[in-house]
C-alpha positions as a Markdown table, in Angstrom:
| # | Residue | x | y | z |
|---|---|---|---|---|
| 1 | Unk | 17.6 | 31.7 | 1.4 |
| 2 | Unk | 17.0 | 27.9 | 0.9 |
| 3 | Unk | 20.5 | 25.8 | 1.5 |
| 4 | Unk | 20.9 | 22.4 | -0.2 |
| 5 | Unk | 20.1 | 20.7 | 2.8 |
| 6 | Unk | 16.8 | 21.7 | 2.8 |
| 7 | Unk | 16.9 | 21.7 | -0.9 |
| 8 | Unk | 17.1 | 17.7 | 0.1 |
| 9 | Unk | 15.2 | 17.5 | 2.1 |
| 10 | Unk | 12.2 | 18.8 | 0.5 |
| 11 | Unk | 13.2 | 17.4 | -2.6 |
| 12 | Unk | 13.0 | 13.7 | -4.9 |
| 13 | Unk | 16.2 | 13.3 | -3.3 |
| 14 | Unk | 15.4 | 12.6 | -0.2 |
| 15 | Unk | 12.2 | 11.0 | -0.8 |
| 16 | Unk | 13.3 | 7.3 | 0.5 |
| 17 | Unk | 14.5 | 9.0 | 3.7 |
| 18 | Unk | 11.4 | 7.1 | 5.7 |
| 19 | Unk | 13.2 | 4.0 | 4.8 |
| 20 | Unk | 16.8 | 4.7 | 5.1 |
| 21 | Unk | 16.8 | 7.6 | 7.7 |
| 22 | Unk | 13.0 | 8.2 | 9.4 |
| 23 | Unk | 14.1 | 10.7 | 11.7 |
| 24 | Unk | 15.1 | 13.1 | 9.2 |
| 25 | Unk | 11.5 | 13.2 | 8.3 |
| 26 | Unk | 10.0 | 13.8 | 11.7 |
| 27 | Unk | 10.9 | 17.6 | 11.6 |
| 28 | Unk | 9.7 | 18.1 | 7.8 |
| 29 | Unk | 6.6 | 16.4 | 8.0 |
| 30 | Unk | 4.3 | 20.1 | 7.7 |
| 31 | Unk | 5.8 | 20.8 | 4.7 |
| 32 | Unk | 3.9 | 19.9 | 1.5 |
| 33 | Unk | 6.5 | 18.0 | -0.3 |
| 34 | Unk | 5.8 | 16.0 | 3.0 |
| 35 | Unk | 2.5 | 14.2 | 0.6 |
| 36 | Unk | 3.1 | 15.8 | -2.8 |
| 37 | Unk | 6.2 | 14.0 | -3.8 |
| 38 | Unk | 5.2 | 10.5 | -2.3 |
| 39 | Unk | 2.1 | 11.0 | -4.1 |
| 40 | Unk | 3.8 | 11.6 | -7.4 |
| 41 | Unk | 5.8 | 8.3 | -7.1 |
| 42 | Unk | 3.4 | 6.4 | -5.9 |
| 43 | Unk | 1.2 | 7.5 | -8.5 |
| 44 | Unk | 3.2 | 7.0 | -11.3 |
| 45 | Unk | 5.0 | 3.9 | -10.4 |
| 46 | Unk | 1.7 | 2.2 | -9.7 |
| 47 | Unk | -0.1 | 3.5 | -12.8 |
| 48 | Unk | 2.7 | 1.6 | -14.7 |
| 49 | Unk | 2.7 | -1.5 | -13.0 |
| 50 | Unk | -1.1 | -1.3 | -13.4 |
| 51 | Unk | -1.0 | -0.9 | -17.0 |
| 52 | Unk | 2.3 | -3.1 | -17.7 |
| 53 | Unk | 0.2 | -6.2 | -15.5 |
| 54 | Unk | -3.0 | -5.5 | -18.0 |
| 55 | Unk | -2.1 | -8.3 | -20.4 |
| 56 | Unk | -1.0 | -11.0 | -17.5 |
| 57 | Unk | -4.3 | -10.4 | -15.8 |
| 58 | Unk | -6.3 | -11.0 | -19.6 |
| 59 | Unk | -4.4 | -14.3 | -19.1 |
| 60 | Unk | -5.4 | -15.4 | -15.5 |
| 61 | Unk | -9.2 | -14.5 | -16.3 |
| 62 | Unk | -9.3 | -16.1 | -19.5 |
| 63 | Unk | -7.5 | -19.0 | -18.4 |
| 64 | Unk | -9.7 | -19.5 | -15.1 |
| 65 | Unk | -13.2 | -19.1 | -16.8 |
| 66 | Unk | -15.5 | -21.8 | -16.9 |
| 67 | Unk | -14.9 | -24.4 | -19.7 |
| 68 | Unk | -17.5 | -24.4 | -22.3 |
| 69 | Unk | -18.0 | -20.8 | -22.8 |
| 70 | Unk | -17.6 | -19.7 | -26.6 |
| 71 | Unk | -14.5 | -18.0 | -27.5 |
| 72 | Unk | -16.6 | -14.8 | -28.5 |
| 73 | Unk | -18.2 | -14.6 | -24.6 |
| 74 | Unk | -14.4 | -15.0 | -23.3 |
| 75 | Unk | -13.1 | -12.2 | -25.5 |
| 76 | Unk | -15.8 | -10.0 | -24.7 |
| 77 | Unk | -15.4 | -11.0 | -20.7 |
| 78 | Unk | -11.9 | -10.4 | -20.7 |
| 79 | Unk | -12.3 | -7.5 | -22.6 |
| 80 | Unk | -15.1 | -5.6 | -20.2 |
| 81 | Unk | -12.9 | -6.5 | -17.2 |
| 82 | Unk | -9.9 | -5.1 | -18.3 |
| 83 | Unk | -11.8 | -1.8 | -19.2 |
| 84 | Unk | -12.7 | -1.5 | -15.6 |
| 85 | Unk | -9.5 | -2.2 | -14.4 |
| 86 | Unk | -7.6 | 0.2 | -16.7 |
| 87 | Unk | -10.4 | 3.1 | -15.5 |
| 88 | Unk | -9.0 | 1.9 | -11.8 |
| 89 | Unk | -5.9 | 2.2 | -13.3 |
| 90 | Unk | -6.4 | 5.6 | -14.5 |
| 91 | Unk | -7.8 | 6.4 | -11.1 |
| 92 | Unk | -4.3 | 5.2 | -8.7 |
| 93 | Unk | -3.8 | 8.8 | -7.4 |
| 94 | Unk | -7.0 | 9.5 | -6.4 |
| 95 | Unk | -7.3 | 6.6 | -4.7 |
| 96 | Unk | -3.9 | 6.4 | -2.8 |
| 97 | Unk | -5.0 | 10.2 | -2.1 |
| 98 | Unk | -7.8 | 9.2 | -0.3 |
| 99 | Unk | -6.7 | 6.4 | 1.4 |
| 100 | Unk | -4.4 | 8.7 | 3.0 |
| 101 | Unk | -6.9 | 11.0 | 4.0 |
| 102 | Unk | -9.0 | 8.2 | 5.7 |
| 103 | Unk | -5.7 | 6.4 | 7.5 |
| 104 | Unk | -4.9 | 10.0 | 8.8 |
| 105 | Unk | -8.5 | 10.8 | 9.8 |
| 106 | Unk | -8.6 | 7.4 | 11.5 |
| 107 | Unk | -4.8 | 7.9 | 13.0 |
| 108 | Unk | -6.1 | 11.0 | 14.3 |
| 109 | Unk | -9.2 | 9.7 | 16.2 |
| 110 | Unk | -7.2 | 7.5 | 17.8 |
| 111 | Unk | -4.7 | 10.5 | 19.0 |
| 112 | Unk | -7.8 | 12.2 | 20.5 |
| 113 | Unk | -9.1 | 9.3 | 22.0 |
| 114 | Unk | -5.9 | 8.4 | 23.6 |
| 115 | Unk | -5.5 | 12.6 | 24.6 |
| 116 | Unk | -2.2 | 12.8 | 22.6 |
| 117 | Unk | -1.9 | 16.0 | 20.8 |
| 118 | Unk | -1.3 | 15.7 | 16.9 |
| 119 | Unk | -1.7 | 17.9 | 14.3 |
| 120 | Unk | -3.6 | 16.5 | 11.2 |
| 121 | Unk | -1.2 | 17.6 | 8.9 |
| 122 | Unk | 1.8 | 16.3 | 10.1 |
| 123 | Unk | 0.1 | 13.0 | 10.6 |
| 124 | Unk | -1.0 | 13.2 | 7.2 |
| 125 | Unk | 2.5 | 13.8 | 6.3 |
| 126 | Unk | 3.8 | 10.9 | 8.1 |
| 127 | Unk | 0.9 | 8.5 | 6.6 |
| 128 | Unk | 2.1 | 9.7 | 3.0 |
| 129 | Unk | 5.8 | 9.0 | 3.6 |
| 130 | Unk | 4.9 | 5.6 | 4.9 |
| 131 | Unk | 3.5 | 4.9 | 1.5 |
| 132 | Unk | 6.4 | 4.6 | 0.4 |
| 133 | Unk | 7.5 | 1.4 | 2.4 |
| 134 | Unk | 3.8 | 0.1 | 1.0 |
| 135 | Unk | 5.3 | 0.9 | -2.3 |
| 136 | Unk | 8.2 | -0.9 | -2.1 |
| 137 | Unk | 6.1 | -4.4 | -1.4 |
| 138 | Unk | 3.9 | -3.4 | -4.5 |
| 139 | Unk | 6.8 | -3.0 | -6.4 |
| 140 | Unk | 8.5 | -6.1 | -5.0 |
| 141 | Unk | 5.1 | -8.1 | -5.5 |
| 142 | Unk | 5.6 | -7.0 | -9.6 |
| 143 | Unk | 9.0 | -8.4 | -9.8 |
| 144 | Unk | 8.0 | -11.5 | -8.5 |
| 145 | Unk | 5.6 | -11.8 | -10.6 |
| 146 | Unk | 7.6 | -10.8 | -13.8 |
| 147 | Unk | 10.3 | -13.2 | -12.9 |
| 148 | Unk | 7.6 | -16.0 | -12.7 |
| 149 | Unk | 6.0 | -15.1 | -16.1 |
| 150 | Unk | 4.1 | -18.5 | -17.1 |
| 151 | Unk | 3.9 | -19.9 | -13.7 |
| 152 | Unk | 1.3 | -17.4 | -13.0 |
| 153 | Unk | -2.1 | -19.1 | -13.5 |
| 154 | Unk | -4.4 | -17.7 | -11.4 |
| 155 | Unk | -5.6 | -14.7 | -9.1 |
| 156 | Unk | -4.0 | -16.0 | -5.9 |
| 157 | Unk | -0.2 | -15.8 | -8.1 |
| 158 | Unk | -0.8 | -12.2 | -8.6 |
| 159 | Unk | -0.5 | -11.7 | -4.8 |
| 160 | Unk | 3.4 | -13.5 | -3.8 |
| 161 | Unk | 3.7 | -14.6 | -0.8 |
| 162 | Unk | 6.0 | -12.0 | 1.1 |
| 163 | Unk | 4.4 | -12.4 | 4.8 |
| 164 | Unk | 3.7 | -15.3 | 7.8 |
| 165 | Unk | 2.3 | -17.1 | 4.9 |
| 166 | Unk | 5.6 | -18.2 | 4.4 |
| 167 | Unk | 5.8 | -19.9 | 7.5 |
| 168 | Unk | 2.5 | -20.9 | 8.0 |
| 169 | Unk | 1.1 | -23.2 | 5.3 |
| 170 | Unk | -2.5 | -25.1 | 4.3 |
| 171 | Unk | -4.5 | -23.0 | 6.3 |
| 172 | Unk | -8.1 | -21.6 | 5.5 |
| 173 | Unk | -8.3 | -18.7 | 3.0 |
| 174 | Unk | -8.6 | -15.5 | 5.6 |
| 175 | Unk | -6.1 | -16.4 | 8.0 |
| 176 | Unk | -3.8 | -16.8 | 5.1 |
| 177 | Unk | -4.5 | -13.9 | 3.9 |
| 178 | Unk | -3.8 | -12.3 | 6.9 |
| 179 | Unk | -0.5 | -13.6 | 7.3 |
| 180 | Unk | -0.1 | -12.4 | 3.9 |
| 181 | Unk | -0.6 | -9.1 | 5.3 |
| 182 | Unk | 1.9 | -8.9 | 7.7 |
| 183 | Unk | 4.9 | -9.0 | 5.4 |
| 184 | Unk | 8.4 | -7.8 | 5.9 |
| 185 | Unk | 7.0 | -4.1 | 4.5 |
| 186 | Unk | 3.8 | -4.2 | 6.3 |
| 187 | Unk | 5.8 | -4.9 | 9.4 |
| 188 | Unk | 8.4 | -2.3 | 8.8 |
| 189 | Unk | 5.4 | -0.1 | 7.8 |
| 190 | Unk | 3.9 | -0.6 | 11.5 |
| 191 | Unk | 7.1 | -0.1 | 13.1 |
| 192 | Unk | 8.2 | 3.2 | 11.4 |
| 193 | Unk | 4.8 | 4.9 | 11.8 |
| 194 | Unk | 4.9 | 4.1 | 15.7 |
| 195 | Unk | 8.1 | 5.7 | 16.0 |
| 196 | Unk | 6.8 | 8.4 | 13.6 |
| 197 | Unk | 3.6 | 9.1 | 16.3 |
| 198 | Unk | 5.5 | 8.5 | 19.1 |
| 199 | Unk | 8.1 | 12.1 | 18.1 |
| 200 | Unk | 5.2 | 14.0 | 17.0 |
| 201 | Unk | 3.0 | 13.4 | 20.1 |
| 202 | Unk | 5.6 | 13.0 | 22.4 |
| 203 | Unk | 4.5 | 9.6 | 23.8 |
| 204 | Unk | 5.4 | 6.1 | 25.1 |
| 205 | Unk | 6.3 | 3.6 | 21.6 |
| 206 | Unk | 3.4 | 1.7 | 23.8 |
| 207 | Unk | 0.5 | 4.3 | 23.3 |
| 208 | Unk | 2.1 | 5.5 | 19.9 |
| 209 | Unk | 1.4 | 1.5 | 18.8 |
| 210 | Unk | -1.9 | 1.6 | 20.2 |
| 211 | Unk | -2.7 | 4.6 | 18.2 |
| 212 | Unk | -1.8 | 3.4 | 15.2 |
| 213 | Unk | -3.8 | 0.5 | 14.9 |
| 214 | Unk | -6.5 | 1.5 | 13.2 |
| 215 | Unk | -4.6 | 2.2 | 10.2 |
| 216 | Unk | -3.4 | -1.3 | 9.4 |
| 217 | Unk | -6.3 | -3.3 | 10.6 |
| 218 | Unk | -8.9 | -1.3 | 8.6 |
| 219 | Unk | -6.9 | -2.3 | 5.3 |
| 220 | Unk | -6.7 | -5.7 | 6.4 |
| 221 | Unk | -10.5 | -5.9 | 7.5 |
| 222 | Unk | -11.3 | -4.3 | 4.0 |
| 223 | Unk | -8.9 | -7.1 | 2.0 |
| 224 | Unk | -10.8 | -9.7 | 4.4 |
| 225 | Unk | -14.3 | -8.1 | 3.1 |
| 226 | Unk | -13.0 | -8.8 | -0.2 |
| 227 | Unk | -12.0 | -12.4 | 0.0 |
| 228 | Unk | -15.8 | -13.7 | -1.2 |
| 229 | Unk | -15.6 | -11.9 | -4.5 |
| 230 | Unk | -11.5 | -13.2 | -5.4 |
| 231 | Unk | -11.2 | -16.7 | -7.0 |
């Protein structure tokens, strides 16, 4: 028999638990609402902001193409754009699925490498409630952008600045963008899934850290690789 505890546990409401009580987590992490219900969220909530962010993004392109080009060309540029990125759009879950998979196969490796013992699905489990926290900053980065409405202008807007970047001003594009990176969420993201590793594999916070590494600096090395083709 199933007692509302675990009914809570298991269930929507107790799906911001990572955030507001990460221990609780630890010992449910092998069941499947573990990755299903994060997934859902996640999913949905970034399929909407997708879609509702369509029309702003029209703007920025249109508004940042090269001056001279007939109205048709821009209509029809704006136009094939935004068809790719509503696919991508279509496509969120998939994606946030599989980034998961890759973050827990790389989390993993490091486990082994560093002779912790882990089991892949409760990693995988951890990963997927720490989306959540990423989430959050997407969610956060929308508002932002929603409250500045017309002050938006061009692609570097869409992204708010929420990290170091703050601080730390007039500095070349990548290391910006790295300080970028390591915002308040980002940060709490790193801190909760070392504490997360460190419970499951019974290890120092140290070696827990190490281990974890791999799964935020292969997102920032990919944003990085990306830097050429934004602008």
């Amino acid at each position: 028999m199933i007692n509302n505890t675990s009914i809570r546990q298991t269930g929507l409401s107790g799906i911001f638990d990572i955030i507001v009580d990460p221990r609780s987590v630890i010992g449910r992490l092998g069941h499947r609402s573990s990755w299903i219900y994060p997934l859902v969220v996640i999913g949905a909530g970034s399929m909407l902001i997708g879609f509702i962010n369509l029309p702003l993004l029209g703007r920025v392109i249109g508004s940042n193409l090269p001056p001279g080009i007939p109205e048709e060309e821009i209509k029809r540029t704006i136009e094939s754009i935004l068809r790719y990125q509503r696919i991508g759009v279509y496509l969120t879950p998939v994606g946030v699925l599989l980034k998961w998979l890759c973050l827990s196969a790389s989390l993993f490796m490091s486990c082994i490498l560093l002779d912790l013992k882990a089991d892949f699905k409760h990693l995988f489990g951890l990963v997927s409630q720490c989306g959540l926290i990423t989430f959050l900053q997407e969610l956060a980065n929308f508002l932002i952008i929603r409250a500045r409405g017309g002050l938006i202008r061009t692609i570097d807007d869409l992204s708010p600045r929420l990290g170091l970047d703050l601080i730390l001003t007039g500095l070349g594009k990548p290391l910006m963008l790295t300080l970028n990176y390591f915002s308040i969420f980002n940060l709490w993201h790193i801190v909760i899934l070392t504490f997360g590793v460190a419970s499951l594999c019974h290890c120092t916070k140290l070696r827990a850290f190490v281990a974890t590494i791999p799964t935020w600096l292969l997102p920032l090395a990919f944003a990085l690789s990306l830097l050429p083709f934004r602008g």
